[in-house]
Every structure is written in structure tokens, then in C-alpha cells.
N, C-alpha and C positions, 0 to 999 in steps of 0.2 A: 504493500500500500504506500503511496505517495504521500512525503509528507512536506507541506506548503511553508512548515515556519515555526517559530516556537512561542510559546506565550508565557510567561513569568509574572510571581505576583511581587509588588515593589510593596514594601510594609510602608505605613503612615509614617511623616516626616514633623517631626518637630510639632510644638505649640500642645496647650491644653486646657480640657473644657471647650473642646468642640475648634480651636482655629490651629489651623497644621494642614500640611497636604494631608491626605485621605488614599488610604491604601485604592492599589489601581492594580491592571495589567494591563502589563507592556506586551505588546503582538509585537514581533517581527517576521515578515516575512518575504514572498516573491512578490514585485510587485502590483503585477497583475491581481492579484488575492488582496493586498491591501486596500489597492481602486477598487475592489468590489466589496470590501466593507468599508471604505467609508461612504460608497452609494447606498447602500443598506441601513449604516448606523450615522448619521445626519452627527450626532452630536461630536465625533474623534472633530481632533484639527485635524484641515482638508489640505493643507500645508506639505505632510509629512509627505515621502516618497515608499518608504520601505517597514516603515513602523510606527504605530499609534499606541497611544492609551485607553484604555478606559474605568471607569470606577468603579471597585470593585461592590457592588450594590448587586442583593439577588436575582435581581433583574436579568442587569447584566451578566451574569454566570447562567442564566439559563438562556440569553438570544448568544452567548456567547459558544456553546455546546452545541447550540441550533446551528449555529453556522461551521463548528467544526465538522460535523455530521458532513457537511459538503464538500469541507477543503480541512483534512485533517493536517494538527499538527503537534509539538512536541508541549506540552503542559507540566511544569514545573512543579504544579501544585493544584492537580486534578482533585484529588480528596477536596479539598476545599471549593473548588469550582463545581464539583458535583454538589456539596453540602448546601452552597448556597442557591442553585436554581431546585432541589426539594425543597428546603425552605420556602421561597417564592409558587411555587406549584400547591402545598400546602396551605400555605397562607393564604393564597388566592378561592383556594376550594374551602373554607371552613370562611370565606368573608359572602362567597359568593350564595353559600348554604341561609348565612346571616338575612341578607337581603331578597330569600327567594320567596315569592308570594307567599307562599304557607308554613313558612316558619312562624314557630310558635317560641315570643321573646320569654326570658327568663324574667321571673317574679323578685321585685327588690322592694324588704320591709322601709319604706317609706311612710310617714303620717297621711301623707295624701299621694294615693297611688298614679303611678303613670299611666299615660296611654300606650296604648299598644308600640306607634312610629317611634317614641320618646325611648320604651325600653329597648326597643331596636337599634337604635343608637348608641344607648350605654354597652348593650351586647357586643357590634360593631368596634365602640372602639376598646373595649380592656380585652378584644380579641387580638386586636392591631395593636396594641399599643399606645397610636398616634392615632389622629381623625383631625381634622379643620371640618367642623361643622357648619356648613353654610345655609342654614334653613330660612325659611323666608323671616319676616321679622314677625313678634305675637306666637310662633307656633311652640315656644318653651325649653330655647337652648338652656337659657341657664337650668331648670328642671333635670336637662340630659346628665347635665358639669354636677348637679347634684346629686341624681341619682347612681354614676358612678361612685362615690363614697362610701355607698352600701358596700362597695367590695373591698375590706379591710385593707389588700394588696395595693390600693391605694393614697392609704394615709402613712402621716399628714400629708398633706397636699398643701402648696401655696395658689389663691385665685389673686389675679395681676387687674385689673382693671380701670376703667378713667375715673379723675380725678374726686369726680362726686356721686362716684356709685357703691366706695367697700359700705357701708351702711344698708345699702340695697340689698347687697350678696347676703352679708350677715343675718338679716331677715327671714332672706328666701331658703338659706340655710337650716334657720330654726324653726320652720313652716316648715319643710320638708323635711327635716332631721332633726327634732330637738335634742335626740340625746348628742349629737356632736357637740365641743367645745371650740369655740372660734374666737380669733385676738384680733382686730384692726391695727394692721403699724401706723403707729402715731409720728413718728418726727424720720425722719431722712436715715438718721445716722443709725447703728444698730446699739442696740440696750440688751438686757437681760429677759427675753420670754418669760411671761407669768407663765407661775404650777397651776393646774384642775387636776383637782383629785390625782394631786404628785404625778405629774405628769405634765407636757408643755401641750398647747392646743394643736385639736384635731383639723383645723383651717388656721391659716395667716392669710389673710387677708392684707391687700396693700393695692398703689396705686405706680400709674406706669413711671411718676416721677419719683417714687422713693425709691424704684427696683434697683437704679445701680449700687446706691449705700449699702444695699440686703442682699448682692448677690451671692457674695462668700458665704454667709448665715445661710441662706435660702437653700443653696450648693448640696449645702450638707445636712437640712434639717429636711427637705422634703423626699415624697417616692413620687408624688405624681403634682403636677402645674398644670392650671389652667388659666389662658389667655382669654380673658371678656374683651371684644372690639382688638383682635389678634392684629389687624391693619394698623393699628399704633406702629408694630413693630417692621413698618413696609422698607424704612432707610438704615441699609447694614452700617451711616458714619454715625448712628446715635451713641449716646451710653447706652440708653433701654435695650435698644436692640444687643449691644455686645452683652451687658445683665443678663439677657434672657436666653440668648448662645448657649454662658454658661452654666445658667439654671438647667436648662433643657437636655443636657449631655450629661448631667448629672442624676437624671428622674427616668424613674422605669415607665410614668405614665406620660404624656402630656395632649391636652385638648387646644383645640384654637374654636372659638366662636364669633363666628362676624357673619351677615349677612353680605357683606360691602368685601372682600377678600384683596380685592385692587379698587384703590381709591382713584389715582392718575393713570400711571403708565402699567401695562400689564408685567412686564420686566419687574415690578416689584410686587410679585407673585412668589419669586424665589426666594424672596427675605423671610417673606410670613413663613411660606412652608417649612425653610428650613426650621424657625425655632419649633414646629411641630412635628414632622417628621423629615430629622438632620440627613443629608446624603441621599435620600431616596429620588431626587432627580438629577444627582449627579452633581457633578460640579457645575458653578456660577457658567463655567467657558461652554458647560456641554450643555447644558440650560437652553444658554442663549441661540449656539448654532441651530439645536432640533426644533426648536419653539418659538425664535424672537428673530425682529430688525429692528429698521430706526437707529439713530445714534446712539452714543454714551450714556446721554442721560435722560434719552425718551425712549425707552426700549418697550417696543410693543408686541401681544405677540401677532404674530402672521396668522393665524386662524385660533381663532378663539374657542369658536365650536369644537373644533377635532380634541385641541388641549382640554376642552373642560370633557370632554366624553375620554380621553386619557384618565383626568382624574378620578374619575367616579367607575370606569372600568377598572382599576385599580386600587379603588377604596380608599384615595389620599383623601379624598374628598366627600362627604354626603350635604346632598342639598335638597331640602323639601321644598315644596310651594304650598301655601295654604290652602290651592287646589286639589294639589295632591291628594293632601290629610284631611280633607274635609270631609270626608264620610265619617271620621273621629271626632271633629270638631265641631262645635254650635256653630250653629252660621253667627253669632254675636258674642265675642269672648268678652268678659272685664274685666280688666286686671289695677287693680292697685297698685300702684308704685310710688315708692316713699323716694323723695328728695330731699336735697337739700334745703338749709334757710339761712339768714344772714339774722340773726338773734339783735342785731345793733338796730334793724328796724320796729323791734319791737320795743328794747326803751325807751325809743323818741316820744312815745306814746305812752308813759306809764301814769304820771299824774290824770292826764286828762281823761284817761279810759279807767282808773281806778274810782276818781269824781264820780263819772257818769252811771257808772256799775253800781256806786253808795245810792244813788238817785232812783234808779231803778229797783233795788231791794228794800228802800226806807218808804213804808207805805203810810207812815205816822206823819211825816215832815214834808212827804213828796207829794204833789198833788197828782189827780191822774193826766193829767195835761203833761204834766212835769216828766211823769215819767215816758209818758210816750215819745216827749221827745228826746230825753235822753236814748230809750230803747232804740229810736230812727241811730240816733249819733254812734251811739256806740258800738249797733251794727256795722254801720257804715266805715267807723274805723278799723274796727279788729279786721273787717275781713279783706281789707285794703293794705292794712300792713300785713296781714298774711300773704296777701300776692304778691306785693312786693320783695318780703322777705326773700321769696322764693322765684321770682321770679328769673332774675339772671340762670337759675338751675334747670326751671323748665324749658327756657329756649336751648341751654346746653342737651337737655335729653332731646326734642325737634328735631335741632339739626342732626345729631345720630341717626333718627328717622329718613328725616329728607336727605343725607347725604347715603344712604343706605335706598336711592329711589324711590321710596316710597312720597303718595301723595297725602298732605295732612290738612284735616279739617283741626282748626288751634280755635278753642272755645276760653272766652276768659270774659270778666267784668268791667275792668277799672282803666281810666285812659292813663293813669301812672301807670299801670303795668303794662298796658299796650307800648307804651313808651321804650320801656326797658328790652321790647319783645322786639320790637321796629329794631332798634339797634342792634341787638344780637345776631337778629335773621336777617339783616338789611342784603346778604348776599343773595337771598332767595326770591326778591322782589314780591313778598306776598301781596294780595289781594287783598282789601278792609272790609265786610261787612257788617258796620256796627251804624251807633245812631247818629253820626257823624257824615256821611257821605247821601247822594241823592238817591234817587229814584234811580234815574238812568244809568250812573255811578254804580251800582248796586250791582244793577242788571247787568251791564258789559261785563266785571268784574268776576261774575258769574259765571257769563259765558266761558270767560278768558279760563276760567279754572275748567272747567268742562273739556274743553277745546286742547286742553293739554300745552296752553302757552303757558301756563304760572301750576307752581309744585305744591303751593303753599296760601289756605281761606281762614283768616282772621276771622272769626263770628263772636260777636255780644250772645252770649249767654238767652237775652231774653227778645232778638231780634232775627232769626232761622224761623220763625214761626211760619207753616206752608212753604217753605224753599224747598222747592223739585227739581230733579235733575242731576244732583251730586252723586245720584246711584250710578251715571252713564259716564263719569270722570276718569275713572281708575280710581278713583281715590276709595279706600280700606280701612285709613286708619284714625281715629277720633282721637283726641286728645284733649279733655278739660283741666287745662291748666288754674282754673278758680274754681270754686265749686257753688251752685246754687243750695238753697233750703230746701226747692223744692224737686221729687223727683220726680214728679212730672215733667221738668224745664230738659232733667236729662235726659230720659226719654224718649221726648221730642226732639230732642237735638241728634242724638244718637241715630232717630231715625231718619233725620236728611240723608245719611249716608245706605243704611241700613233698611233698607224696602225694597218692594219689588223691581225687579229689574237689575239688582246689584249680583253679580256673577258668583260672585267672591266672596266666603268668610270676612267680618269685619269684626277688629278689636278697637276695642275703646279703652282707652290706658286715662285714670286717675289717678292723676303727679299731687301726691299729699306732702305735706311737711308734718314731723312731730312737734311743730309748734302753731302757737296762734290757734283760729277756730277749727284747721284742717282737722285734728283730731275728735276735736265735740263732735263735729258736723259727720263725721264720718259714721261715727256711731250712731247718730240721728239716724242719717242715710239708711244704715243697714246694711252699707258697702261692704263690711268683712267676714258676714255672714254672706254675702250671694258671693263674693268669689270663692270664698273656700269651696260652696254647694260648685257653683259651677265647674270647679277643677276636680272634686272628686263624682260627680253626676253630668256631664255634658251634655246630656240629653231632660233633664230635668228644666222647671220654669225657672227662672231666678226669680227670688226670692222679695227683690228690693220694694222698698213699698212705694205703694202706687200713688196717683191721686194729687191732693195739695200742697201746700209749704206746710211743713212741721218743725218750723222755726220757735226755739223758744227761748227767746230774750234773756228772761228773767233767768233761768237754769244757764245760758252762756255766762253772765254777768257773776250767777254765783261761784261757777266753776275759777272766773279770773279772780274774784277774791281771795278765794280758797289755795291760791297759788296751782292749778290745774292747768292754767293755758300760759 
């Protein structure tokens, strides 16, 4: 038998915690043979004459075998080259059993059990290891990032995410896992981990600017990381990104979550993935050849479609659409979510909202004149500094949204916080619906949204009353960034989007603050009784109550006395 050339494996060179070459093989052979693998393998330099590289990924070792099968040659370290294309052949049949219609996912003691797609996921990836989760937005990554936890092989784990969400996670944490123990990193530089039950927490939670301080800590304290909004990590000249290099090469587990996976150029497709699954497309050089053009530093890739059907026929990647899951999902989800608040809004207010609150609870001194109008006032401020508070935090979750495609209906009250909301989103040129603009104003502006010239409808709370048509927009996703008394206002609001004619599952996300009247009001509402119902019943009515305002003054006023708000 003819043999073409010989193949050698070259061991990893230098550097650690993931930066160093990465072990390869070197082909040499005739050249004729060479020309015909690098017509075959896009990604070798096309440079070479008589010899290429490639990386040694299992991949690789099994189209590598494929091709000796044609043009045999001398193999240095066959045992290994054969190890890693079973591997890969493996791998591929225990992901592809994962995802086949009738598989039936594995069962994780959770408070509030998953969906079916959801457990599919978790299975998926502590099968693989690695997963970049791209599901659409609403359908319950962070639930997936939770639900892996159940598998002890897991912990601790570090969750990474933006600046105003570890409070979020830690929540969704203790909702879905309360026996886990979880720390928020507080300041940049690293300190001493508090003991739970003599032991350090089962989540560290942090943010993508504290990760470079924590990467040495994080190194060595986690098994598994997960990336919230893993496109943070799209520019290999960051810190975050080298922090998470080294994180990542260190952890038997790691998740990425983003809807949005390339923000600009698709060439920073290889940044993300690497911190999730390291080496699996090869090197940055071999990357680029099989998948990308463009310059330096707009690298695109050359077909999008083939690369993202690459991905997912290969399990780097799972991506749902809410179409997909929608035989799983209510055509109407609601989900609470707690933000941030700027607490320095609510001092500014303290004497005058204290006054008013004595006014309304003193029925000996107060007349009822008196108190009515305190009642007007002091509605009027609490719930105005509560938007405010919060307000810079809600356009930061928005634009996650809208920078993520999606089209958003932004529900709020107060024209200070319209203010702060203009300014935030001013890139997204939203559209105003409120009591401020004309008839005609209204109506174009409508259109405009419809029409798919503008991404992003401003609506006053108490002015969508009969608006038709937002079902025919693409627009999915609601967002009340203020909250009304009454639930009837939401409703109605909820269903501009949500009526007949709308294709698509729609979620309606309530951006609450643990301060001000978010929290009274919440429990008015009955808000955390119907999402719970709705996440563990998806097929049940929600629960929320119907009908008028059940606004009560007097119980807000007593709760801020009482130091409650």
C-alpha cells in the first residue's frame, strides 16, 4: 500500500489557562495530497506547499482518518487520533439521541418544575459539557443555567453577568432552588468568601466588570460558569474577556446565554464561543479561513446560514424560537423581574411624603378634604420616585431587549421618567404614545411601528385604550416599566399586543424595584402568585385579579410609616 506522507502530533506550546498554541498535527506530504486537503479542509493555511497543520480537536481526528482512508499515510500517534474521532462519533450520537423528537428529558428536583424544551437543555448540555444557549428571548434560559445545578457535578459554579442583574440571578436562584446558598461579589478586588453551614456558597454571583479582580479566586473555586449576555465577552483585547479564558479552562462545566450571540461583526462569534466551548472551532486562523472575510477588524462571516446549521448540527449551539416551544408555552407569559433602584431618589422625598402619610392616617386633626388631598399627593409622589428610582435600570434591561431584535411595546406613567427613558434609548428613535402628542402624531407613529420602521412604542399606561394593530408589528414583547393600581389598565395594555391575529407567544416582563411602592403594589396586584401559577401550570388561567383599581392609600401610607417602603 502507498503511503502519501506522514502526520505527527506537535504537543501545546507555552502559556496557561487557556493562551498557548494548542496541540495540532502537522501533515507532510506529496504534494499533490496536500492540494487536495486543503481543497477539502478550507481552514489549513493555503500558503503551505508540502505541509499543513491542523488542530488537534475531535473533529478533526475523525475528517482526518476520513481522509487517510483515501490517501494513507504514516501516523505518529494513531492511538490518539483514533481516540479522538470515537470521542466525536460518540459525543455526536448520545447529543443527537438528546434532541431527537421522542426523547424523554431527565427529571430535576426543582421548586418549580421545568418544561419539557428547558430540561432538554440542561440534559444537552452536562452531556457536552459546553452549550451557548441561544433561545429566543422570554422562553427561560436563565431556568436552563438553573436547572443545571441540580447536578451536584456542577457546583459551585460562578454566574458572570451585567452590571444590574446579580440580584436578579440570586432571586431566580432561590425561586428555583432555595436550598442553594449564593454570595453577590461586592467590590472588585477579592476578600475572604463567607461560610453557610461551614462551607463557602453554592453560586458566586458577580458582574462582567468585577471578573478580572476574581479570576485567580474564581480559577480555583468553581466546577462549572455561566455566562448571562455571553456577547459581553465578543473583544479577545478586554480584561473580561482574558478573566473568562481563564475561568473557563479551569471549569469542567460552562454555559453561555444570549439571544444576540454576534452583536456587530460575525468574526466575533469566535471570542464568545471560545470562552464556552475552548478549541472546538479551531484556531482564530482556521476560524477565519473556513467561515469568514472582510478585513481585520470587520470580519464577517461569508454565509451565515451554513455556519449557524454547522453549529447546531454539532451541538455548539441550541437555539429555540418561541414558535418552536409554543405548544409548551401560554400564548401570554408574565414574568417579574426585579431591578435595580437609585435609593438617593427616595430621600429627596422623605419629609414631604412622611407629612402627607401623618395627614392621611390622622382622622382626629385631618379633615376629609384634607386627607384626600394628601392621598392624591402622596400617591402621586411615591410612585414617581419609584420610576425614577428605577428608571435608568429599566431602559438598561430595553435595550438588552431591543439590541437582542426584539420589538418592544415600553409602558410607563410619569414624563420625568419618560425623560430619563428618551435619553437612555435615544439610539433606538422610539415612537411616543402618550398624552402629549396629536391625533395625527399618534396615528403615523403607529403606523411607523407597525410598518417595521421604528423597534421601539412608548405608551402612557392609561392612553393604548382601543389601539389595534400592534398584533400585525412583530412586536412580542411588553414591558411595564411603572406599574398601574389597576389590573385592569394591564390587561388592556397587554392586550394591544396580545389578541387575535398575533402569531406568536407574547411575554410581558414586570421591571419591579425592592423599593418605593413596587413592592406594596405588587402584592396588591397578585403578581407573584400568577407567575409562580403560570411557571408551574402553563396551561392554567392566571390568577391576577381582574376588574378595578384596588389602590389603597391609606395601607401604602401606613406601610411608609412603618418603615416598609
Amino acid at each position: 500500500m502507498r503511503v502519501y506522507g506522514k502526520i505527527t502530533l506537535i504537543p501545546p506550546e507555552g502559556g496557561v489557562g487557556g493562551w498557548g498554541k494548542p496541540a495540532r498535527w502537522c501533515i507532510k506530504g506529496d504534494r499533490h495530497v496536500i492540494t487536495m486537503l486543503k481543497r477539502i479542509f478550507s481552514g489549513v493555511e493555503q500558503w503551505h506547499i508540502s505541509q499543513v497543520e491542523m488542530s488537534n480537536t475531535p473533529e478533526n481526528c475523525r475528517n482526518l482518518l476520513w481522509f487517510l482512508d483515501r490517501y494513507p499515510m504514516e501516523v505518529s500517534d494513531l492511538a490518539i487520533m483514533e481516540a479522538g474521532a470515537s470521542q466525536h462519533i460518540a459525543t455526536l450520537d448520545r447529543l443527537d439521541e438528546i434532541t431527537a423528537p421522542n426523547y424523554k428529558p431527565q427529571e430535576y428536583p426543582l421548586a418549580i418544575p421545568l418544561r419539557d424544551y428547558q430540561r432538554i437543555a440542561v440534559d444537552l448540555y452536562l452531556a457536552r459539557g459546553s452549550l451557548l444557549l441561544g433561545d429566543d428571548i422570554g422562553i427561560g434560559k436563565t431556568a436552563v443555567a438553573v436547572g443545571s445545578f441540580a447536578d451536584p457535578a456542577t457546583l459551585p459554579a460562578v454566574v458572570c453577568t451585567l452590571a444590574h442583574l446579580p440580584r436578579q440571578w440570586e432571586k431566580e436562584i432561590h425561586r428555583f432552588m432555595p436550598s442553594l446558598t449564593t454570595h453577590v461579589i461586592k467590590k472588585g478586588t477579592p476578600y475572604s468568601l463567607p461560610e453557610i453551614n461551614g462551607r463557602g456558597p453554592d453560586i458566586i454571583i458577580t458582574n462582567y466588570h468585577k471578573l478580572a479582580g476574581w479570576a485567580e479566586v474564581l480559577r480555583e473555586y468553581a466546577r462549572s460558569v455561566v455566562y448571562d449576555e455571553v456577547q459581553e465577552l465578543r473583544r479577545e483585547e478586554s480584561q473580561k474577556y482574558s478573566a473568562a479564558i481563564s475561568i473557563s479552562h479551569a471549569c469542567d462545566y460552562r454555559l453561555g446565554l444570549t439571544a444576540t450571540p454576534i452583536l456587530n461583526y460575525g468574526g466575533e462569534y469566535f471570542n464568545v464561543n471560545e470562552t464556552i466551548s475552548p478549541g472546538v472551532l479551531g484556531t482564530v486562523g482556521e476560524f477565519r479561513r473556513s467561515w469568514c472575510g472582510g478585513a481585520y477588524n470587520k470580519i464577517t462571516i461569508r454565509d451565515p446560514k451554513a455556519f449557524g446549521s454547522y453549529l447546531r448540527e454539532n451541538h455548539i449551539m441550541l437555539r429555540r424560537t418561541r414558535r418552536e416551544v409554543g405548544r409548551e408555552m401560554p400564548t401570554l407569559s408574565k414574568v417579574i423581574h426585579m431591578v435595580d433602584s437609585d435609593s438617593r431618589e427616595l430621600h429627596k422625598i422623605k419629609d414631604s411624603a412622611t407629612e402627607l402619610a401623618r395627614i392621611i392616617l390622622d382622622r382626629e386633626k385631618s379633615s376629609s378634604q384634607e386627607r384626600y388631598t394628601a392621598s392624591g399627593q402622596f400617591d402621586m409622589i411615591m410612585r414617581q420616585v419609584t420610576g425614577l428610582a428605577k428608571a435608568p435600570y429599566v431602559a438598561d434591561f430595553v435595550k438588552i431587549l431591543l439590541e437582542a431584535g426584539e420589538k418592544v411595546v415600553l409602558y410607563g406613567w410619569h414624563r420625568e421618567v419618560y425623560s430619563i427613558w428618551a435619553h437612555r434609548l435615544k439610539e433606538f428613535n422610539p415612537i411616543w404614545y402618550t398624552g402629549s402628542e396629536s391625533a395625527v402624531k399618534k396615528d403615523a407613529g403607529v403606523q411607523e411601528f407597525i410598518g417595521g420602521e421604528a423597534q421601539l412604542l412608548l405608551i402612557s399606561l392609561r392612553a393604548g385604550a382601543g389601539l389595534d394593530g400592534l398584533q400585525y408589528s412583530g412586536c412580542r414583547t411588553v414591558v411595564f416599566g411603572e406599574l398601574d393600581w389597576s389590573p385592569g389598565i394591564h390587561e388592556q395594555n397587554m392586550g394591544r399586543v396580545h389578541r387575535d391575529g398575533q402569531p406568536e407567544p407574547v411575554v410581558a416582563y414586570y421591571l419591579v424595584s425592592d423599593d418605593g411602592t413596587d413592592p406594596f403594589m405588587v402584592d396588591i396586584l397578585g403578581l407573584k402568585q400568577e407567575q409562580v401559577e403560570g411557571i408551574r401550570n402553563p396551561d392554567d388561567i392566571f390568577p391576577e385579579r381582574k376588574g378595578g383599581p384596588v389602590k389603597d392609600i391609606s395601607a401604602l401610607a401606613r406601610a411608609y410609616l412603618d418603615g416598609k417602603i
